[in-house]
Backbone and ligand atoms as CSV (ligand in chain L), in Angstrom:
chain,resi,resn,atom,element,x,y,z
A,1,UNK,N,N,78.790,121.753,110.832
A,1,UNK,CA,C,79.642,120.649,110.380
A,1,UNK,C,C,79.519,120.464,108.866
A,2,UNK,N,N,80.540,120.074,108.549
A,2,UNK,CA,C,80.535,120.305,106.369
A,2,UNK,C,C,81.028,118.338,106.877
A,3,UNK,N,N,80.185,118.323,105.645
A,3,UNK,CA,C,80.034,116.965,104.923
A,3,UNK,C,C,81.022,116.523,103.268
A,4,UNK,N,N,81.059,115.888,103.111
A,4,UNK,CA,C,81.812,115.431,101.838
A,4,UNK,C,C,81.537,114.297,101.796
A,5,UNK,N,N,80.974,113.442,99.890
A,5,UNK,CA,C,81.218,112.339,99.706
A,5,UNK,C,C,81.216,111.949,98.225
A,6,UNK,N,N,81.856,111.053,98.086
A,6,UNK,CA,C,82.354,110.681,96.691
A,6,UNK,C,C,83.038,108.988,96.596
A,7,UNK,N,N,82.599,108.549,95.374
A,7,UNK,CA,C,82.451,107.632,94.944
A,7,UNK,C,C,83.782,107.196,94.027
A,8,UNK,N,N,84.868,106.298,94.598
A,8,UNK,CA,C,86.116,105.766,93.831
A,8,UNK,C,C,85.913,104.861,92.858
A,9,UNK,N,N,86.235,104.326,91.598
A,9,UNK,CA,C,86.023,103.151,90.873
A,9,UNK,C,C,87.174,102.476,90.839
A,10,UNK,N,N,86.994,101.340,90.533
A,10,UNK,CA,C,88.212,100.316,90.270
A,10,UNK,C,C,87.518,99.345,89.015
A,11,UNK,N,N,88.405,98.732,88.295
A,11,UNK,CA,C,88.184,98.118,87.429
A,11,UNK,C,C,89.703,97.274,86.971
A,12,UNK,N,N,89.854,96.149,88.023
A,12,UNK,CA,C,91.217,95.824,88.383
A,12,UNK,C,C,91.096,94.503,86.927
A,13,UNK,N,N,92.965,94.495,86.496
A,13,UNK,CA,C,92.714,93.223,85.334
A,13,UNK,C,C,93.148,92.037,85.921
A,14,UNK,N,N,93.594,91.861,87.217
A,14,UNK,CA,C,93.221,90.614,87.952
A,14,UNK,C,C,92.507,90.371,88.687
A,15,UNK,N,N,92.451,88.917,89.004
A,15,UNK,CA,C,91.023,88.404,89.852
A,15,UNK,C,C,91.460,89.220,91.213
A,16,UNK,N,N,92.756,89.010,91.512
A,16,UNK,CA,C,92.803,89.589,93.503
A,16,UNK,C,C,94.233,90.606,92.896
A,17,UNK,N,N,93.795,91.601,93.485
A,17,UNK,CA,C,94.830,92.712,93.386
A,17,UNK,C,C,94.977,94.085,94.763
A,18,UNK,N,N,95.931,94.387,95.201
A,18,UNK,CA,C,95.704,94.958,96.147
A,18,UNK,C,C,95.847,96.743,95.893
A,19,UNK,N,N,95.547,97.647,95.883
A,19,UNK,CA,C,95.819,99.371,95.843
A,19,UNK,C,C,95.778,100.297,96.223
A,20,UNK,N,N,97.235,100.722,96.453
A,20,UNK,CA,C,97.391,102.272,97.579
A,20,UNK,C,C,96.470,103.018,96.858
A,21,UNK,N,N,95.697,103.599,97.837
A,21,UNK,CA,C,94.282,104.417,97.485
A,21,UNK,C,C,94.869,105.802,98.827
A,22,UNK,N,N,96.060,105.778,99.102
A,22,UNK,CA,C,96.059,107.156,99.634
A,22,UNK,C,C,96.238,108.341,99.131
A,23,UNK,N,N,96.594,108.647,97.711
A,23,UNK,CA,C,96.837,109.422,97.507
A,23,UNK,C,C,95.633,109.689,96.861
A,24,UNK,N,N,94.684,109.055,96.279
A,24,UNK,CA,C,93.123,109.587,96.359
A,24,UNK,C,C,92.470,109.980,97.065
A,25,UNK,N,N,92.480,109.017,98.880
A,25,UNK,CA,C,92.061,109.800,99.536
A,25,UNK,C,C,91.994,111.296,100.174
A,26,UNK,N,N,93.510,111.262,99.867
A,26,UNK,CA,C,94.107,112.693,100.319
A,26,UNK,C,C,93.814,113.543,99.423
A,27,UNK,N,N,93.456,113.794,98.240
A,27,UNK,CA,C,92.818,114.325,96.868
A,27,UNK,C,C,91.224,114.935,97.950
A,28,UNK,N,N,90.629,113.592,98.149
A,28,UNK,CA,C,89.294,113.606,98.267
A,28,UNK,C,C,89.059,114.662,99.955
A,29,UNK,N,N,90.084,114.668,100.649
A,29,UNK,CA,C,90.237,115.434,101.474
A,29,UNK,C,C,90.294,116.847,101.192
A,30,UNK,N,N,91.491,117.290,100.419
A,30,UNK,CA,C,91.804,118.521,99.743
A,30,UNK,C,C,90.220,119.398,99.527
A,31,UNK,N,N,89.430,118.043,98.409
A,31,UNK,CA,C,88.619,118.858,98.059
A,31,UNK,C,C,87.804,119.003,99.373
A,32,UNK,N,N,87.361,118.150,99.882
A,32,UNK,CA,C,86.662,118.560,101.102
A,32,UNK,C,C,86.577,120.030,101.844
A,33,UNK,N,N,87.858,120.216,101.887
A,33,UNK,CA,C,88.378,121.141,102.811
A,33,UNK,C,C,88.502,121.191,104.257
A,34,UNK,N,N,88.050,120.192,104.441
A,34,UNK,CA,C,87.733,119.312,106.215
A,34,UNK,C,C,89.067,119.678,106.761
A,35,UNK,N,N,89.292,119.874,107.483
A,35,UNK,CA,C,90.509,120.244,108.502
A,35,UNK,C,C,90.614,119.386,110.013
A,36,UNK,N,N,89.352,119.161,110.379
A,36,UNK,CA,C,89.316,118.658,111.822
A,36,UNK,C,C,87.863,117.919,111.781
A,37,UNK,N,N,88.196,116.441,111.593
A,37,UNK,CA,C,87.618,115.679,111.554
A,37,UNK,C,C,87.463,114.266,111.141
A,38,UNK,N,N,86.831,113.008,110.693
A,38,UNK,CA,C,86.780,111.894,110.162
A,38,UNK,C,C,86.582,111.816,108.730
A,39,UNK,N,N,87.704,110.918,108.249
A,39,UNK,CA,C,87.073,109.759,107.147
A,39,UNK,C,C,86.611,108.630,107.487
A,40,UNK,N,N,85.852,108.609,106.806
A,40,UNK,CA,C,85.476,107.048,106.445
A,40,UNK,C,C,86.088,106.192,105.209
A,41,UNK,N,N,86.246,105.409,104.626
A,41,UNK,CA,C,86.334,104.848,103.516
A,41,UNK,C,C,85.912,103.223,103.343
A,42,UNK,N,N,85.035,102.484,102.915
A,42,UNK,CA,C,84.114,101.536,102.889
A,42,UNK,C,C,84.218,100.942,101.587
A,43,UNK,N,N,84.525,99.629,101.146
A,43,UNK,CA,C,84.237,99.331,100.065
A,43,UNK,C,C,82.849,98.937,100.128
A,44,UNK,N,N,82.198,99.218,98.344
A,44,UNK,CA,C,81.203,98.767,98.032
A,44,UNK,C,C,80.252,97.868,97.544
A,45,UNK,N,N,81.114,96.425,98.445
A,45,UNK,CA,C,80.990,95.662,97.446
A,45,UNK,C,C,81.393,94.007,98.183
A,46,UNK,N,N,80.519,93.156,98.284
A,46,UNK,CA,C,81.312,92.288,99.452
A,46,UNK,C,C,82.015,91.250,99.116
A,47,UNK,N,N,82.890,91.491,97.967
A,47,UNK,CA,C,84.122,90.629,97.781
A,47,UNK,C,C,85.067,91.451,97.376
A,48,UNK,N,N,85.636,92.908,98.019
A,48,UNK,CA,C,86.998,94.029,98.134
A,48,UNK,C,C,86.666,94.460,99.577
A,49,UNK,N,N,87.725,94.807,99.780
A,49,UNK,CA,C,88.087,95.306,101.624
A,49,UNK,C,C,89.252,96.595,100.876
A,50,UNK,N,N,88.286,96.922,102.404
A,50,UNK,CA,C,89.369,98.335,102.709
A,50,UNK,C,C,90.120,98.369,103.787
A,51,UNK,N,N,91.394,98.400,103.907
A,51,UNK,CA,C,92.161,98.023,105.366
A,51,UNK,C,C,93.217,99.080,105.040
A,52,UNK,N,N,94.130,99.239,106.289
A,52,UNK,CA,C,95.293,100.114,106.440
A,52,UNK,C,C,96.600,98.891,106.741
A,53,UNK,N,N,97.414,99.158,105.928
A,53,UNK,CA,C,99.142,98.570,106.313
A,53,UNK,C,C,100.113,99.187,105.538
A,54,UNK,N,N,101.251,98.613,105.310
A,54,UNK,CA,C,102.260,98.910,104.605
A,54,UNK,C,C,102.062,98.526,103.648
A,55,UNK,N,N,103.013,99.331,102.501
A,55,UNK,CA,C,103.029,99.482,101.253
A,55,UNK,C,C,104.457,98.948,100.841
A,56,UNK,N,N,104.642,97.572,101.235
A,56,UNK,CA,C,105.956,96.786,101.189
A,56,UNK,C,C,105.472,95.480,100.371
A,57,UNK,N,N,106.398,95.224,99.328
A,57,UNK,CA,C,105.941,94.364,98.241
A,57,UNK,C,C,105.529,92.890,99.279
A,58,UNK,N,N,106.900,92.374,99.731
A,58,UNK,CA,C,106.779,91.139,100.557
A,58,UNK,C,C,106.031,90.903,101.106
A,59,UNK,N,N,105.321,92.071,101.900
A,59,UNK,CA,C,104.250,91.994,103.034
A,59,UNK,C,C,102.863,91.878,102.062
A,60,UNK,N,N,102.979,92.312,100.647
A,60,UNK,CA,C,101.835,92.218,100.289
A,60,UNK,C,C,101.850,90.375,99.315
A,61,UNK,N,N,102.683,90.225,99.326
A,61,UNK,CA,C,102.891,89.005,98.509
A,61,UNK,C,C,102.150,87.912,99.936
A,62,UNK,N,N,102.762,88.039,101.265
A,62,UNK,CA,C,102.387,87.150,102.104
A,62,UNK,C,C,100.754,87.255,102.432
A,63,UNK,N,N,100.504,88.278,102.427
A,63,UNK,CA,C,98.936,88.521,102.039
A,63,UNK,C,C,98.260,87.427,101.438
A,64,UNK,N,N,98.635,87.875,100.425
A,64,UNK,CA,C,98.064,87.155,98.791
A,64,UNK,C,C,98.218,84.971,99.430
A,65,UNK,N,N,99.434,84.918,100.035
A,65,UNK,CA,C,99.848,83.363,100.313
A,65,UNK,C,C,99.044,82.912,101.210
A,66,UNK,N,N,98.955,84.190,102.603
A,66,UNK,CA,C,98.200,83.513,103.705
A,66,UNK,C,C,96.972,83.609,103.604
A,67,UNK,N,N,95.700,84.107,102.715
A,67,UNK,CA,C,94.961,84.181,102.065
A,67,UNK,C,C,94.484,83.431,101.503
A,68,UNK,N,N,94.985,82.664,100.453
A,68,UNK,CA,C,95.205,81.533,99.947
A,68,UNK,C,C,95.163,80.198,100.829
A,69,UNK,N,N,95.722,80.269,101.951
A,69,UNK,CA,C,95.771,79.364,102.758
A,69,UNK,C,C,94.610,79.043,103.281
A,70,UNK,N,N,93.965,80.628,104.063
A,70,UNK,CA,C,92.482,80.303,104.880
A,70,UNK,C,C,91.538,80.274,104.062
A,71,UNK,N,N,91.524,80.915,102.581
A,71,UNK,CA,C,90.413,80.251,101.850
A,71,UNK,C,C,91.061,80.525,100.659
A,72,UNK,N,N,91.263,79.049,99.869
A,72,UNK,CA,C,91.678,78.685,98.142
A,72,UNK,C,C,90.372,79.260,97.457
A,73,UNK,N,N,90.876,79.525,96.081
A,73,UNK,CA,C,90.299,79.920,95.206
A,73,UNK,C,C,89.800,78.769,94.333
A,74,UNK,N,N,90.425,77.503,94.773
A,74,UNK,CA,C,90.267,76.583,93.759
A,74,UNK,C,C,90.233,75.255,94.772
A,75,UNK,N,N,89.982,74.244,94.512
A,75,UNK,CA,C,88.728,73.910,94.061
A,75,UNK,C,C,87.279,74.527,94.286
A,76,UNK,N,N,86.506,75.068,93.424
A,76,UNK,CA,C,85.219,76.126,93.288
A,76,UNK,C,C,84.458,75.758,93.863
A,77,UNK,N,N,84.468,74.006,93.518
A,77,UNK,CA,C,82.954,72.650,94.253
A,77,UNK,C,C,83.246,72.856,96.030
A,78,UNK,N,N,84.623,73.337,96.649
A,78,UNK,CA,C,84.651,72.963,97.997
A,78,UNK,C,C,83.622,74.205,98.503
A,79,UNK,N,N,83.032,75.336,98.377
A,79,UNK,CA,C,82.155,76.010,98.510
A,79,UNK,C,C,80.686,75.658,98.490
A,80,UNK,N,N,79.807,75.749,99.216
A,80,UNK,CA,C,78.340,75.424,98.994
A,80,UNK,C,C,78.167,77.259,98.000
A,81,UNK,N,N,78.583,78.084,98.312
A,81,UNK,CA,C,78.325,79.498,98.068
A,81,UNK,C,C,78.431,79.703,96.293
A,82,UNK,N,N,79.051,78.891,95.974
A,82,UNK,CA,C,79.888,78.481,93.955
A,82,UNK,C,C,78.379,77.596,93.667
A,83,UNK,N,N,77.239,78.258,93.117
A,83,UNK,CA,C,76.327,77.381,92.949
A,83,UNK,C,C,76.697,78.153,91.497
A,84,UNK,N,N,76.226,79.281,91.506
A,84,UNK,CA,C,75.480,80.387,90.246
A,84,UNK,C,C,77.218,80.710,90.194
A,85,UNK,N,N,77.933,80.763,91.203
A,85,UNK,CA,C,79.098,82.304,91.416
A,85,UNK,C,C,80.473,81.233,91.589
A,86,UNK,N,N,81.106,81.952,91.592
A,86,UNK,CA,C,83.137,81.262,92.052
A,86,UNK,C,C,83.193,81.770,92.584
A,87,UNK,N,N,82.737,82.830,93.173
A,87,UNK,CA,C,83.528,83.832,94.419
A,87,UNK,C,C,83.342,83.568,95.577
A,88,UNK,N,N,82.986,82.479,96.224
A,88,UNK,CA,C,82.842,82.161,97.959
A,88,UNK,C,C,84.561,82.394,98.752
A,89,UNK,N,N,85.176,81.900,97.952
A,89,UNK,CA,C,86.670,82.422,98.828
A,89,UNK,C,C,86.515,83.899,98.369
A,90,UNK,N,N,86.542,84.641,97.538
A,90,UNK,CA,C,86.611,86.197,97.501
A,90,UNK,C,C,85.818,86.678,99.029
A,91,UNK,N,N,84.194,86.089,98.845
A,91,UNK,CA,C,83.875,86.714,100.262
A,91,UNK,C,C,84.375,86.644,101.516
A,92,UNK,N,N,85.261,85.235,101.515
A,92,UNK,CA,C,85.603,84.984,103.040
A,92,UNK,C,C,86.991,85.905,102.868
A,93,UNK,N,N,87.633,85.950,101.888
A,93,UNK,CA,C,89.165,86.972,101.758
A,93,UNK,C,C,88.557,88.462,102.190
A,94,UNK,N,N,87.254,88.745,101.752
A,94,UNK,CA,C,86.886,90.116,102.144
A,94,UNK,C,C,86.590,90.479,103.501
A,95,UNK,N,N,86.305,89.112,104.603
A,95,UNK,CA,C,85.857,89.264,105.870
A,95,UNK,C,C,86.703,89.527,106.653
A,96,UNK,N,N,87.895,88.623,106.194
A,96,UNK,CA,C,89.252,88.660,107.200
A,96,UNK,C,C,89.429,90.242,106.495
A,97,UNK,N,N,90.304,90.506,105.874
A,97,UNK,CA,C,90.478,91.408,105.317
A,97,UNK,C,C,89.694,92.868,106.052
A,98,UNK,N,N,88.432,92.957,106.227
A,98,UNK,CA,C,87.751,94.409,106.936
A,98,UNK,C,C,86.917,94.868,105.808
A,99,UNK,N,N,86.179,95.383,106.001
A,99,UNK,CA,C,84.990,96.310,105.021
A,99,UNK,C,C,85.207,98.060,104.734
A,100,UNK,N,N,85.941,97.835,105.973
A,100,UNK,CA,C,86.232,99.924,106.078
A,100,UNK,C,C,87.402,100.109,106.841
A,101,UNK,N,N,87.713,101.071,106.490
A,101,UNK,CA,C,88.815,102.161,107.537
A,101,UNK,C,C,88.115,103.645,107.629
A,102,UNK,N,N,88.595,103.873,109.152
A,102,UNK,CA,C,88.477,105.289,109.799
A,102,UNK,C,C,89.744,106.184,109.638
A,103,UNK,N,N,89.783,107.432,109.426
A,103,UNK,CA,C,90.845,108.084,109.941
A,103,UNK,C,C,90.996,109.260,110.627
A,104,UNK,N,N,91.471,109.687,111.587
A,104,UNK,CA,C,91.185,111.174,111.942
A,104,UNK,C,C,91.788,111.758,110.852
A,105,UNK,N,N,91.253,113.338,110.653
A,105,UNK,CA,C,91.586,114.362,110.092
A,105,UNK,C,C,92.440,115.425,111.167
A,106,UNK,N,N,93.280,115.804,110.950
A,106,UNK,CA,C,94.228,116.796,111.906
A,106,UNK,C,C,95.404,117.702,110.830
A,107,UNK,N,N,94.577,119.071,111.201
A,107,UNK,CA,C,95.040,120.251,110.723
A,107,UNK,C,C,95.107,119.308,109.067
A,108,UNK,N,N,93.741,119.664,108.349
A,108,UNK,CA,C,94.299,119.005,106.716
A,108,UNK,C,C,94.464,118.164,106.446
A,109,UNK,N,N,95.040,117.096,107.547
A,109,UNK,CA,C,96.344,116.170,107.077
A,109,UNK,C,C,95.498,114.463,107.830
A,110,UNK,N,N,95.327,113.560,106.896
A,110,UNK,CA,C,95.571,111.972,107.515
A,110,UNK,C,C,96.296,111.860,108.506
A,111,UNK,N,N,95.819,111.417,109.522
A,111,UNK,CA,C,96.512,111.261,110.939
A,111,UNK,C,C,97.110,110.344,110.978
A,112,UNK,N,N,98.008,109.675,110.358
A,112,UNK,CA,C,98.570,108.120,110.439
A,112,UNK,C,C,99.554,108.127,111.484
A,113,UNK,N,N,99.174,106.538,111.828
A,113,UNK,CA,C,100.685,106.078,112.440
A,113,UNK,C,C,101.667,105.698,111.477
A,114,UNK,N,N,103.443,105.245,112.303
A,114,UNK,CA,C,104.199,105.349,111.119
A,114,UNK,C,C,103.855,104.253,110.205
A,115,UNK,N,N,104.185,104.414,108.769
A,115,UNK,CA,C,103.935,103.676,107.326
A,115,UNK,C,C,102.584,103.312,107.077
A,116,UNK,N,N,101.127,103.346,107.760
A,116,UNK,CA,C,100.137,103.419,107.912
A,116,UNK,C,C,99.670,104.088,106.123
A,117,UNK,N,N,98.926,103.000,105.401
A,117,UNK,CA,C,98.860,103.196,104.177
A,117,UNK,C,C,97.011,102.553,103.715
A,118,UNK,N,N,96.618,103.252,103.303
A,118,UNK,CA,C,95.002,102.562,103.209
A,118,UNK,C,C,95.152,102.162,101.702
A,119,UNK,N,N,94.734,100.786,101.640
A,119,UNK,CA,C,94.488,99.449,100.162
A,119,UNK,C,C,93.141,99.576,100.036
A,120,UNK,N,N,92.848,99.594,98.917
A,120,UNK,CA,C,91.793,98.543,98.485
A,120,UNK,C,C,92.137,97.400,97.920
A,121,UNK,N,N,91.942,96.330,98.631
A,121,UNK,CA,C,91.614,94.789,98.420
A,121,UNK,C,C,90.742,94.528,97.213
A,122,UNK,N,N,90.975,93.551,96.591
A,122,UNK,CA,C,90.263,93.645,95.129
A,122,UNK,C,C,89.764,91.584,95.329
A,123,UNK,N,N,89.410,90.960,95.612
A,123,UNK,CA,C,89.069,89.692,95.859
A,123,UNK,C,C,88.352,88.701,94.692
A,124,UNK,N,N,87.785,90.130,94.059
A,124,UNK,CA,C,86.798,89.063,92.690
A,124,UNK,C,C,86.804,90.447,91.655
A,125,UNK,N,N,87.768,90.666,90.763
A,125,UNK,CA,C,88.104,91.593,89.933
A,125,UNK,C,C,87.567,91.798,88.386
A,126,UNK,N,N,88.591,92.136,87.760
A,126,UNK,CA,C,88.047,92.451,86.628
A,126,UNK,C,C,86.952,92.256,86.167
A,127,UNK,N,N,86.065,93.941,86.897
A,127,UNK,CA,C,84.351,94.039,86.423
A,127,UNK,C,C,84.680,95.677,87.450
A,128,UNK,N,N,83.812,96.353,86.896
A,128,UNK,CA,C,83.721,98.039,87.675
A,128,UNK,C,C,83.223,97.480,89.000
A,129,UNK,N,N,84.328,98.255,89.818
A,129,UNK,CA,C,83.802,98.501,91.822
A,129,UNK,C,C,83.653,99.275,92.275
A,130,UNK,N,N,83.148,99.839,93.196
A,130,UNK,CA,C,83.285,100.883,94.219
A,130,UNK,C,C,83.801,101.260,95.240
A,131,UNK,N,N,84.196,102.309,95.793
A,131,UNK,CA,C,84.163,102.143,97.404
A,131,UNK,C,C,83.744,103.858,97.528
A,132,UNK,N,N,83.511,103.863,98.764
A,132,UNK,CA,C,82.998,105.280,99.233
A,132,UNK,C,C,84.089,105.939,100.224
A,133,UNK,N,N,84.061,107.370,99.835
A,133,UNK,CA,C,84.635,107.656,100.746
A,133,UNK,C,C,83.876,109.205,101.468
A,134,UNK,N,N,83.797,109.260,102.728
A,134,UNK,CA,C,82.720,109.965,103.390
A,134,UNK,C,C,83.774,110.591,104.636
A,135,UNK,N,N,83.561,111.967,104.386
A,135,UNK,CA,C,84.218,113.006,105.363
A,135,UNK,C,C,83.324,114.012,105.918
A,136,UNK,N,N,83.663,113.782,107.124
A,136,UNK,CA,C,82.704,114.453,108.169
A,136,UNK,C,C,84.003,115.582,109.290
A,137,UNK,N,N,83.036,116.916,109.230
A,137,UNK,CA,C,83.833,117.742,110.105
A,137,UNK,C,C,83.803,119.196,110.360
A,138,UNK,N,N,85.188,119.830,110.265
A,138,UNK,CA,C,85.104,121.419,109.870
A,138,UNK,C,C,85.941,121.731,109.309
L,1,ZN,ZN,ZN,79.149,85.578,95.691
């Protein structure tokens, strides 16, 4: 079984920003050479998520609203977590949101369903991030 792994950066200039990261992943595949098997992809970091959806502006705008809804960014004091930090809604945006996506590998290729698009979620931004991405297979 061949292994692959490598390390994405982000360094987003807003606080919450969302980014098609498939065409990196699929990069990070290539090099792999994995043909038949799993990704992983994990952010590194516990205020960004890694999730799969569409790559449709609206759908990402309602994101950003309903988000907003289950946890504001503002007022900072409604957090016990905002002692030292502001980011207690970033963490709870990162929970709903997911920590990782899986994907099969088949013949080369991301196995998606239709419009099936992997983001990185960006929740508490502008500062260098990570996420990992880890391929396992043949
Ligand atoms: Zn924090």
């Amino acid at each position: 079984m061949k292994s692959y792994r490598k390390e994405l950066w982000f360094n987003t200039s807003a606080r919450r920003e969302l980014i098609n990261i498939t065409g990196q992943v699929e990069e990070c595949l290539n090099e792999s050479g994995i043909k038949e098997g799993l990704v992983l992809v994990n952010a590194m970091h516990i205020t960004a998520s890694v999730f799969i959806n569409d790559d449709e502006s609206g759908l990402h705008h309602d994101f950003e609203v309903w988000l907003e809804k289950l946890a504001p960014e503002k007022p900072y004091s409604q957090y016990r977590h905002n002692g030292f930090e502001d980011n207690a809604d970033a963490h709870l945006k990162r929970t709903v949101m997911g920590r990782e996506v899986v994907v099969a590998v088949s013949g080369g290729k991301l196995d998606f369903g239709p419009w099936e698009q992997i983001f990185y979620g960006e929740f508490d931004g502008k500062r260098r991030k990570r996420l990992l991405v880890k391929i396992i297979g043949e």
